[in-house]
C-alpha positions, 0 to 999 in steps of 0.5 A: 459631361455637360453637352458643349458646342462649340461652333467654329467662326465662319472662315473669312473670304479670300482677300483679294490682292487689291494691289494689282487693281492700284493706278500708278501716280498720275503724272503732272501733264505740263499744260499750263507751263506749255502754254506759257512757254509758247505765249513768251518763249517760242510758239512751235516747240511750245505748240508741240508741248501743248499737244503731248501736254492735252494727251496725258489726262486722257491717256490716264483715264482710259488705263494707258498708263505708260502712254500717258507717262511717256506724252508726260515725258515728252511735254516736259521736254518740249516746253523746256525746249520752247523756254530754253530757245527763248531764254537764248534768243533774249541773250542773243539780244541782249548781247546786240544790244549791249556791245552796240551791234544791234542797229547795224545788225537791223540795218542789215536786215532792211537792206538784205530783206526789203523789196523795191518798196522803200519808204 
C-alpha cells in the first residue's frame, strides 16, 4: 500500500461565550426632555429630572448598568412630573380665566399679600 498520511486539521480554539461580555441597550437618558420641562413646565421637579437625566451616561459607561437604568427610570418620572404639574397648573388658569374668577382671584392676592407699600 502507497504510504498515506493523512494529517488531522488543527483543532479549533475554544470559543468563548461572548454573550457574557454584551452591555445591555443603553437606555434613553431624558435630558433634553428634562430640560424642556423645567424651562416651560415646572423648575423644581424639572431640576430633579435633569439631574437623575446627566447620571445615566455616566453610570453606563463605567459598567453599572442597573444604576444607570434605575436614574434612567427615575428622570423619566420626574420630568413627567415636572410636565404633568405644568399641564395642570395651565388648566387651573384657564379655568380662572374662562369662568371670570381670574381678576377677583389677582385681587385676593395684592390684598392678602401686599405689605404697606401700596402704590
Amino acid at each position: 500500500m502507497e504510504d498515506q498520511n493523512f494529517t488531522q486539521p488543527p483543532i479549533p480554539p475554544q470559543q468563548e461565550n461572548h454573550a457574557d461580555n454584551i452591555p445591555p441597550l443603553k437606555l434613553g437618558n431624558w435630558l433634553w426632555q428634562s430640560i424642556l420641562a423645567t424651562i416651560f413646565c415646572c423648575i423644581p421637579f424639572g431640576i430633579v429630572g435633569i439631574v437623575y437625566a446627566a447620571k445615566v451616561d455616566s453610570l453606563y459607561f463605567n459598567g453599572m448598568y442597573a444604576e444607570s437604568e434605575r436614574a434612567a427610570q427615575k428622570a423619566k418620572m420626574w420630568t413627567l412630573i415636572a410636565f404633568g404639574t405644568g399641564l395642570l397648573y395651565l388648566i387651573i388658569w384657564i379655568i380662572l380665566l374662562s369662568t371670570g374668577n381670574l381678576p377677583s382671584y389677582m385681587e385676593n392676592i395684592i390684598e392678602n399679600n401686599a405689605s404697606g407699600y401700596n402704590f
